[in-house]
C-alpha positions in Angstrom: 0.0 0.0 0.0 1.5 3.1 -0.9 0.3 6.5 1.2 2.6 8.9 0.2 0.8 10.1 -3.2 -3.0 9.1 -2.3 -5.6 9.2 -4.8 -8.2 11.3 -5.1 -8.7 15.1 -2.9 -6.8 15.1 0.8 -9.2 17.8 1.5 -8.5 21.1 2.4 -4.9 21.6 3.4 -5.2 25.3 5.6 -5.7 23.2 8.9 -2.8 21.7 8.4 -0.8 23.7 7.0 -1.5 26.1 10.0 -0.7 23.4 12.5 2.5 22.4 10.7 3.6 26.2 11.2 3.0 25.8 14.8 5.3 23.2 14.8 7.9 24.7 13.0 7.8 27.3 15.9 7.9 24.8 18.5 4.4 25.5 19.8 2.0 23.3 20.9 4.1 19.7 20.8 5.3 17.0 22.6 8.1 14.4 22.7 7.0 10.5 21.9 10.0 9.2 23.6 11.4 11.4 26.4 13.0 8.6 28.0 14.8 7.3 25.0 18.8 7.0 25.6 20.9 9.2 23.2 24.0 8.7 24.3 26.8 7.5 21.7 27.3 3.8 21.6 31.0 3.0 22.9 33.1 2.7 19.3 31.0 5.0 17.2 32.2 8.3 16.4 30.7 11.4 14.5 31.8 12.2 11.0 29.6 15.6 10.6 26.5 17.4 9.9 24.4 15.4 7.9 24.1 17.0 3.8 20.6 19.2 4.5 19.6 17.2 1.3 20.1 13.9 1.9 17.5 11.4 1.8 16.2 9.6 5.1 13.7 6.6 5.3 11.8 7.4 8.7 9.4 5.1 10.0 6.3 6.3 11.7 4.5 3.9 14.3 0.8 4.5 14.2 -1.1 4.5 17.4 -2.9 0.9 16.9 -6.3 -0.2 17.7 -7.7 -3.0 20.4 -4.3 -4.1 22.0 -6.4 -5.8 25.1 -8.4 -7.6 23.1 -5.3 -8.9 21.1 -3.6 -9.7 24.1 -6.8 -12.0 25.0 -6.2 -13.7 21.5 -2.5 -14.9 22.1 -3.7 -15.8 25.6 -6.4 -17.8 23.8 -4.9 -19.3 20.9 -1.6 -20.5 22.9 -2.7 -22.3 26.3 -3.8 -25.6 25.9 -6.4 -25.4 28.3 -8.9 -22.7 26.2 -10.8 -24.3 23.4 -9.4 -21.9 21.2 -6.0 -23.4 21.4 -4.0 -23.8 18.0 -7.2 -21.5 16.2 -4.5 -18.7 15.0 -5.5 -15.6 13.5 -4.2 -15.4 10.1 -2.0 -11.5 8.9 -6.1 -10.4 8.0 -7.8 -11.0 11.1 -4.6 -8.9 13.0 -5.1 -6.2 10.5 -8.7 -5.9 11.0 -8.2 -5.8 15.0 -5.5 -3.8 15.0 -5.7 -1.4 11.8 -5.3 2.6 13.3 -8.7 4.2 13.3 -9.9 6.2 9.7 -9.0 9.5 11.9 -5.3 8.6 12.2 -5.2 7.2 9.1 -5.8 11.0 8.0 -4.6 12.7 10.2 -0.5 11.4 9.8 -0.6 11.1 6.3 -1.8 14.4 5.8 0.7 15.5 8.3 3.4 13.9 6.1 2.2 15.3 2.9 2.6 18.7 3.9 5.9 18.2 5.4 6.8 17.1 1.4 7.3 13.3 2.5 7.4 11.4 -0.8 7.3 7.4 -1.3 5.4 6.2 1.6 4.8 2.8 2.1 2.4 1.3 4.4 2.6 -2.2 5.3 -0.9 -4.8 5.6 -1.7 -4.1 8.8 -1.5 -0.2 8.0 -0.1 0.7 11.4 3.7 1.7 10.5 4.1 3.9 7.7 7.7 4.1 6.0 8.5 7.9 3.6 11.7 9.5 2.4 12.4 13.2 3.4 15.5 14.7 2.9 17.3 15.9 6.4 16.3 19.8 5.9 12.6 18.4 5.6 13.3 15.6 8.5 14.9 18.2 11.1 11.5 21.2 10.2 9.0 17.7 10.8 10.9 16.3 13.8 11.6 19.8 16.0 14.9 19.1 17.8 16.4 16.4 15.6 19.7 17.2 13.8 21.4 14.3 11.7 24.6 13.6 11.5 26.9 10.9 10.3 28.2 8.3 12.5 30.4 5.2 12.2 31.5 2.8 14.5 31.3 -1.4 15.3 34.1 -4.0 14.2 32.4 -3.5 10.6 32.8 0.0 10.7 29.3 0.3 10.1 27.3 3.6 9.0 24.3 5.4 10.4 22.5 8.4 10.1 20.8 9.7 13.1 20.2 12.4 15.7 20.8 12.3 19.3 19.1 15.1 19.8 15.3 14.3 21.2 12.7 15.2 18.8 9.4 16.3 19.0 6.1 16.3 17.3 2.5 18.6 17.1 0.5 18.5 20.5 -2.5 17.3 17.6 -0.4 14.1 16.8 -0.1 12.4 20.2 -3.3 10.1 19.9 -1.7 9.2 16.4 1.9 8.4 16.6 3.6 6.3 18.9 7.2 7.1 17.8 9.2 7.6 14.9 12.1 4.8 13.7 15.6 6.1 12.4 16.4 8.4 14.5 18.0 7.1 17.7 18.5 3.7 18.3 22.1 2.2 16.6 22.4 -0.8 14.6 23.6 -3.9 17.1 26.7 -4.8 17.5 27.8 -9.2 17.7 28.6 -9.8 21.3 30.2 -13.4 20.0 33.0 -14.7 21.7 35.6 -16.8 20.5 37.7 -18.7 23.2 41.4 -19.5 22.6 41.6 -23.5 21.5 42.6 -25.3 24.7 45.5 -28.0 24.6 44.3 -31.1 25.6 46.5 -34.2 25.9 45.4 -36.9 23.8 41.9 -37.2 22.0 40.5 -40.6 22.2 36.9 -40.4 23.4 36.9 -36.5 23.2 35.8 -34.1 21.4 37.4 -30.6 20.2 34.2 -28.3 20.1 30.4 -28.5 19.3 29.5 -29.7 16.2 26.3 -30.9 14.8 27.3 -34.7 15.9 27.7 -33.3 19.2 24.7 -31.3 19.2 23.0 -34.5 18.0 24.3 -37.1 20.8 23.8 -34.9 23.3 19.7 -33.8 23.2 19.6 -37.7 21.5 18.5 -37.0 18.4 18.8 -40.1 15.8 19.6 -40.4 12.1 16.1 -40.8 11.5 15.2 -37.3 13.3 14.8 -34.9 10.1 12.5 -33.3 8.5 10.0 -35.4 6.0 10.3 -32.8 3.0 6.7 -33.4 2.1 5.5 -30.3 4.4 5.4 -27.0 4.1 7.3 -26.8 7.3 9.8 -24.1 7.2 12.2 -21.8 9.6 13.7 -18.6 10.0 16.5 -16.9 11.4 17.4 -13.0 11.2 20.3 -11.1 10.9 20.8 -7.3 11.6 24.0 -6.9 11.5 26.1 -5.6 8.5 27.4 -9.1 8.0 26.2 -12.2 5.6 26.2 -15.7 5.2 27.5 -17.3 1.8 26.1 -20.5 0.1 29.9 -21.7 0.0 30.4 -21.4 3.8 27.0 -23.9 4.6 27.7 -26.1 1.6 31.7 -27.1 3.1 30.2 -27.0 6.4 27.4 -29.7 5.9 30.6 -31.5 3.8 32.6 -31.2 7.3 30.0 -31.7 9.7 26.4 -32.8 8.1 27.6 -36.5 7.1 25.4 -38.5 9.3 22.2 -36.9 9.2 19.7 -35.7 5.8 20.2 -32.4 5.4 19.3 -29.4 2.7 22.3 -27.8 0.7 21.5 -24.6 0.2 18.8 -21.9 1.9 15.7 -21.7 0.3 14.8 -18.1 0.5 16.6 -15.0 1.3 14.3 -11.7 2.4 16.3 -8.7 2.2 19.6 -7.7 0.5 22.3 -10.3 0.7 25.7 -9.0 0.5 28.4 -9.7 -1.6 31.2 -9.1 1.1 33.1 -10.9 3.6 31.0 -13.8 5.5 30.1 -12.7 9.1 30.9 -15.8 11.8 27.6 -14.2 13.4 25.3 -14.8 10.2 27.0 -17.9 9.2 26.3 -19.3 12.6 23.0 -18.7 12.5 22.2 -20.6 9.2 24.5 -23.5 9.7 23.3 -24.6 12.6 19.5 -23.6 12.6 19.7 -26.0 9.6 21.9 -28.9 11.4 19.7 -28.9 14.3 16.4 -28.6 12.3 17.7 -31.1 9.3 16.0 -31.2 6.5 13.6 -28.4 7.2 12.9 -25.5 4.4 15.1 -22.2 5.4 14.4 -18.8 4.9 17.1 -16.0 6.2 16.2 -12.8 6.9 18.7 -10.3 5.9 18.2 -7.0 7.4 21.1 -5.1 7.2 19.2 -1.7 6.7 18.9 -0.8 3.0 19.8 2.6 4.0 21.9 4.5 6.7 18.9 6.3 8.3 17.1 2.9 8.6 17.3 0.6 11.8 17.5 -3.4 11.1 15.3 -4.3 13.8 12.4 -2.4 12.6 12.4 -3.5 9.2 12.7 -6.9 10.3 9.2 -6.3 12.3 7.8 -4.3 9.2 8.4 -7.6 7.0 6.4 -9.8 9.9 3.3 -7.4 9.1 3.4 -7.6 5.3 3.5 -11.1 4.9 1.1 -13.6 4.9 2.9 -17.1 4.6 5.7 -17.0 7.0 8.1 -19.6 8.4 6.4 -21.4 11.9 9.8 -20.9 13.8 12.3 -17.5 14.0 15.5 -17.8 15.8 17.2 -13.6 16.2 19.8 -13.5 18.2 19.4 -9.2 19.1 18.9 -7.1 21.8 19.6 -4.0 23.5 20.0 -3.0 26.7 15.8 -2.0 28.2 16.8 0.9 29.9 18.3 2.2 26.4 15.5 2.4 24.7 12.3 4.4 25.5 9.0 3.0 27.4 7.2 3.8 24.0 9.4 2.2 21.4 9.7 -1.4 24.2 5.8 -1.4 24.4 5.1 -1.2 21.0 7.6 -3.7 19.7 5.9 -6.0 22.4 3.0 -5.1 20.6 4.8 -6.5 17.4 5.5 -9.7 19.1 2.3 -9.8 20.4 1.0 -10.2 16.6 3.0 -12.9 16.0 2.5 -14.8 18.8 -1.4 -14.6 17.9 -0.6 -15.7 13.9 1.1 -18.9 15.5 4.9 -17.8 15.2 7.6 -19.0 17.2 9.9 -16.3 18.1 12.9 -17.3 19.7 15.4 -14.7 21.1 18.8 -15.0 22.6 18.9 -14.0 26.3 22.4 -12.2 25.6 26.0 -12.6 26.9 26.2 -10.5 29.7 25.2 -13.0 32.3 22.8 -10.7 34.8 24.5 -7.1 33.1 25.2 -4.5 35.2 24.5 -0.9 35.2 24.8 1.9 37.6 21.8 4.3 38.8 21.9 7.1 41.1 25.2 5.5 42.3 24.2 2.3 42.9 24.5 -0.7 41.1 21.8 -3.0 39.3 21.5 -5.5 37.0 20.8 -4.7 33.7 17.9 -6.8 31.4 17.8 -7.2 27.9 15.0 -6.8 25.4 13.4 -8.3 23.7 14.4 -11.3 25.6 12.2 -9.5 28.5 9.3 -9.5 26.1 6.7 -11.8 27.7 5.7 -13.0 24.1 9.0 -14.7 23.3 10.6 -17.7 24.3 14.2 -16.7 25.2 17.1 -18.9 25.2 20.2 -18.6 27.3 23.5 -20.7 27.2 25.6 -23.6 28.5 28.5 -25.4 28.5 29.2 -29.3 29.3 30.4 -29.5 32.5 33.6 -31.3 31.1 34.5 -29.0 28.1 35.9 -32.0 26.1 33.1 -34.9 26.7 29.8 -34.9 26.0 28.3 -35.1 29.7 26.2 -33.3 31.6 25.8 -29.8 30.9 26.5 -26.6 33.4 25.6 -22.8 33.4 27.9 -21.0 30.8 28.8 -17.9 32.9 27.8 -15.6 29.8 24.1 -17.1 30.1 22.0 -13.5 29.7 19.1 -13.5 32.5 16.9 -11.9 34.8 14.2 -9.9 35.3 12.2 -7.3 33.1 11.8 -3.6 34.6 9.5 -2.9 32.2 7.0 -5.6 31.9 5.4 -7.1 35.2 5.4 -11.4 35.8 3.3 -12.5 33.3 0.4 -15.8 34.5 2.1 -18.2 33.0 5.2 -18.1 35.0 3.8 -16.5 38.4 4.1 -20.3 40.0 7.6 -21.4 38.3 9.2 -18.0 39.5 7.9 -17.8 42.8 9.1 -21.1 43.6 12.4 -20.1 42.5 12.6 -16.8 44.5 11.2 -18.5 47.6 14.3 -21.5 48.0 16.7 -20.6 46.3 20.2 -20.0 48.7 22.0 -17.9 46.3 19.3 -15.1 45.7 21.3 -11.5 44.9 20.3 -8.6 47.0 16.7 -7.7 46.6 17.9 -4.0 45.5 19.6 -5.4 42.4 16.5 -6.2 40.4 12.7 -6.5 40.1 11.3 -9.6 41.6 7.7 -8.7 40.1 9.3 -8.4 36.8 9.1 -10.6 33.7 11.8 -13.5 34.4 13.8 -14.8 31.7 15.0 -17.0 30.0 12.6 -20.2 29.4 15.2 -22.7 28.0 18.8 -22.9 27.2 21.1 -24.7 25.2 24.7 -25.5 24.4 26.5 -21.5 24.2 30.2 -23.1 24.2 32.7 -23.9 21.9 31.4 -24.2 18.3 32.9 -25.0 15.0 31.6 -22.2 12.7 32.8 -22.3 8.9 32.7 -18.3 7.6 35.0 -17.2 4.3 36.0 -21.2 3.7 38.0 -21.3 6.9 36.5 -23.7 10.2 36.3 -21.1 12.9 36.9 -23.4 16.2 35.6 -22.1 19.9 33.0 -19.7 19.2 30.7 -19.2 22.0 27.7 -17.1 22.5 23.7 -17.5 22.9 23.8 -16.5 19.2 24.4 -20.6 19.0 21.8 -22.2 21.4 19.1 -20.0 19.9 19.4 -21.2 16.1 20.0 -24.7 18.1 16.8 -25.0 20.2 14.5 -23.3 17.4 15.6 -25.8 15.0 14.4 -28.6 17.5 11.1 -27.2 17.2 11.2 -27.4 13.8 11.2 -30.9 13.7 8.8 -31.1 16.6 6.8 -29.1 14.3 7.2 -31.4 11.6 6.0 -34.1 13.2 2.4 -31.9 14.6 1.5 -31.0 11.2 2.0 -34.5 9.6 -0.4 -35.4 12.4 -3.2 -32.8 11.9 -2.0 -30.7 14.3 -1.4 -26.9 14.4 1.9 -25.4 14.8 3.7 -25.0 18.4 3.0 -21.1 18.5 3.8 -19.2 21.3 5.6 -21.7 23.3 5.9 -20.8 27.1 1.8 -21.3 28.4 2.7 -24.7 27.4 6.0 -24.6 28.6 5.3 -24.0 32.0 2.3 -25.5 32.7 4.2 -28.9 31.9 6.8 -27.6 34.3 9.9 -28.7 32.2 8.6 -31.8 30.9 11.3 -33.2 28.3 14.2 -30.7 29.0 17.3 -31.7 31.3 17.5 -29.6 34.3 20.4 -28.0 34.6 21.2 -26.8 38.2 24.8 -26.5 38.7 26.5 -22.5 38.3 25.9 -19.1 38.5 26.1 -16.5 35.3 28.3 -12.9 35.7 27.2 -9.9 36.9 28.6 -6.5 38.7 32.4 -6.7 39.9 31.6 -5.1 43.2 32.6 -5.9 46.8 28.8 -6.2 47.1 28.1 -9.7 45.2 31.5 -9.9 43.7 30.9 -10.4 39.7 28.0 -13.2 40.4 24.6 -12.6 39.5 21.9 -15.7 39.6 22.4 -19.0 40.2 20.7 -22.0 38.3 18.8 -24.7 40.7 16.4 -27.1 40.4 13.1 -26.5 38.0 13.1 -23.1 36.5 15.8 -20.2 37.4 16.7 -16.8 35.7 19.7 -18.5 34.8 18.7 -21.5 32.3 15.0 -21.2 32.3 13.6 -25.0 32.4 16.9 -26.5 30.9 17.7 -27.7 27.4 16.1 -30.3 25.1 15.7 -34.0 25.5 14.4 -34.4 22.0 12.5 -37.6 22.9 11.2 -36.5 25.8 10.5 -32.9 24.6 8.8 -34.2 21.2 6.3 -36.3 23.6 5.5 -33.7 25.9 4.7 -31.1 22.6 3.1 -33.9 20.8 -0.4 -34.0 22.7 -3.0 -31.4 20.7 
């Protein structure tokens, strides 16, 4: 849908026009996101003043319509218990529920035209609306912005925006819930890779996670692969200015991919693929999304921002509201840090997630690798919580590591492992009992003042974080380490799971964690041994929670027992 030349008579423009000079005199307006962070990320640097007339893609969020009702939907359509379960809406029925009244509609894109936006595009559900203004025209719309040029990551990546806070027209408060491309900074990898330990001998060990490790360990079989007589497919996302090539997965299934069916090649790539160097982040992603969920149709999502001024994340949720067939399962390993970003930009991208979780998707997000995080306020020190893993609508994944690094045994908490509590979004139902068991006995509980029991607790599962072989640019990467691995890992087990629900009858998983917790674990090893990193203080000394029996802010329930967990997801 494209708003930015509508046909037909706007009506007449005086109104408008009149309001529009109000603004430019910085009358009669408001800030959408007072709260948002504008500092400069560490590593990014300013080149200059923006050129008055370059062009910026700005992204305006429309105030939406029937959010309650919507969050009564995903309640419905993912607990087990309501007869509703599995009944998803399809992209239509969102739009229709959802769509911004006629009078915003108007109101904003009448708004832009005057302002000389040009090339608007709308997306199905008609709530964001995406238009090209140069920076002259962006900085007169949006009082208080002022663009400049900024670089900075290990990519050297390049962004437009403004740090400055910007405001809009008292009249467009019930209308516009923020404007994209402005503050928030493309992500940065937070991968690690380990030095390759020397280990005396190699009989009965092995030398990193592979897809045969992966495979033994959760207890997985030869024969657990996807059919290829579905329309089963999965997803994974990439934001940052990094690719995967063909190349990369095709010698890694030749390393690594020998004893199980497998597909060669992805099937569809959304978004611009680049033609540079291969990114260990993205190539991790595909390789093992499509090792652990064998077999299985692959679509990549490569979001890289097709311009400066545009921010990955965004488009990535743009792309969710203007399809109508998408993949059942996404892996995205992104987040930021929740007290970066502002109230209004978290609560609408929950309301993002919120429409996927009602069309049957399975988001999965990394927890992070920051352990609990640590941040100071007002001189004191807190942990820090990462979004969207916070979001109460995804299922996020943190990390492990075997407990002996060389054997496949019993697994441990990888001190990485991102986890917590949310301070944005309160303890949703489903978890109330799993959590309050957990803050009630465990021993190693940080000091109350460090976070917000009441909040959202994350993550749900885990997997292995530790150690991986990673092909990228023909070359096997040994040691990589991250949550960016047990995501892909995990998600691709529900792929098969999936797999084997729809060649039953059944609907797709959807939103995971009502199920999840009202089977209290059921098929996922408990993990209950260490503690993840948190503030280096006298006060608790670089620890932040500890794993234990049943659910903890450290592993959630534990990671997959594929037999078990296939079982447990199997019942309608």
């Amino acid at each position: 849908m494209t708003a930015g030349k509508p046909k037909g008579r706007m009506g007449p423009r005086s109104g408008l026009l009149g309001l529009f000079a109000l603004f430019v005199a910085g009358k009669c307006s408001y800030s959408p996101e007072p709260d948002q962070q504008r500092r400069l990320p560490p590593g990014w640097v300013s080149l200059g003043r923006a050129d008055p007339e370059e062009e910026l893609s700005l992204t305006f969020a429309l105030r939406q319509q029937n959010v309650k009702r919507l969050s009564e939907l995903v309640q419905a359509v993912s607990d087990p218990g309501s007869p509703r379960y599995g009944k998803y809406l399809t992209l239509e029925d969102v739009a229709e529920l959802v769509r911004p009244s006629p009078l915003t509609l108007h109101t904003v894109q009448k708004w832009l035209l005057v302002a000389g936006a040009r090339n608007c595009h709308s997306v199905t559900t008609q709530d964001f609306l995406t238009c090209w203004l140069s920076v002259r025209q962006a900085e007169l719309l949006l009082s208080g912005a002022e663009f400049h040029h900024y670089v900075g990551g290990p990519a050297e990546t390049h962004a437009v925006r403004s740090l400055h806070p910007y405001r809009l027209p008292k009249a467009l408060a019930p209308h516009v819930d923020f404007v994209g491309g402005l503050h928030r900074f493309p992500p940065t990898s937070t991968l690690r890779q380990h030095p390759e330990p020397q280990v005396p001998g190699t009989v009965g060990l092995h030398l990193g996670v592979t897809p045969s490790v992966i495979r033994k360990r959760y207890n997985l079989t030869a024969q657990d692969v996807g059919s290829g007589t579905t329309n089963n497919s999965q997803a994974c996302a990439q934001f940052l200015e990094q690719y995967f090539h063909d190349s990369d997965l095709a010698e890694f299934m030749r390393l690594f991919g020998g004893d199980f069916a497998h597909q060669a090649s992805v099937a569809r790539v959304v978004g611009q693929q680049g033609r540079g160097r291969a990114g260990i982040e993205a190539s991790l992603d595909v390789e093992y999304l499509m090792s652990a969920g064998a077999n299985i149709s692959t679509w990549v999502y490569s979001s890289p921002g097709r311009h400066e001024s545009q921010e990955p994340f965004l488009q990535w949720l743009l792309l969710l509201s203007n399809e109508s067939a998408l993949p059942y399962v996404h892996t995205v390993s992104y987040g930021d840090d929740e007290d970066s970003l502002s109230s209004t930009y978290i609560q609408r991208v929950n309301t993002e997630l919120m429409k996927a979780a009602a069309r049957g998707l399975t988001l999965l997000f990394a927890s992070g690798d920051s352990g609990a995080g640590c941040w100071s306020v007002s001189g004191r020190h807190q942990f820090r919580p990462s979004f969207p893993a916070s979001s109460p609508y995804v299922t996020t994944v943190g990390g492990t590591s075997f407990q002996n690094p060389f054997r496949v045994t019993d697994e441990v908490v990888d001190y990485i492992s991102g986890g917590g509590f949310s301070n944005v979004f309160p303890r949703p139902s489903y978890q109330e009992e799993a959590v309050t068991r957990y803050l009630s006995s465990s021993p190693h509980l940080p000091p109350s003042s460090y976070f917000n029991a009441s909040g959202r607790a994350y993550p749900d599962v885990a997997a292995l974080s530790d150690g991986y072989w990673v092909v990228s640019n023909h070359v096997p990467i040994p040691w990589v380490s991250g949550t960016s691995a047990s995501t892909p890992v995990f998600g691709g087990l529900l792929s098969l799971i999936n797999e084997h629900r729809i060649l039953r009858g059944l609907p797709p998983l959807g939103f995971l964690n009502p199920r999840l917790y009202q089977k209290h674990g059921a098929g996922l090893f408990d993990v209950t041994r260490g503690c993840h990193e948190s503030c280096l203080n006298e006060e608790v000394e670089g620890q932040g929670f500890c794993s234990g029996p049943g659910w903890d802010p450290v592993t959630g329930w534990g990671t997959p027992n594929f037999p078990a967990l296939l079982k447990t997801l199997m019942n309608p």
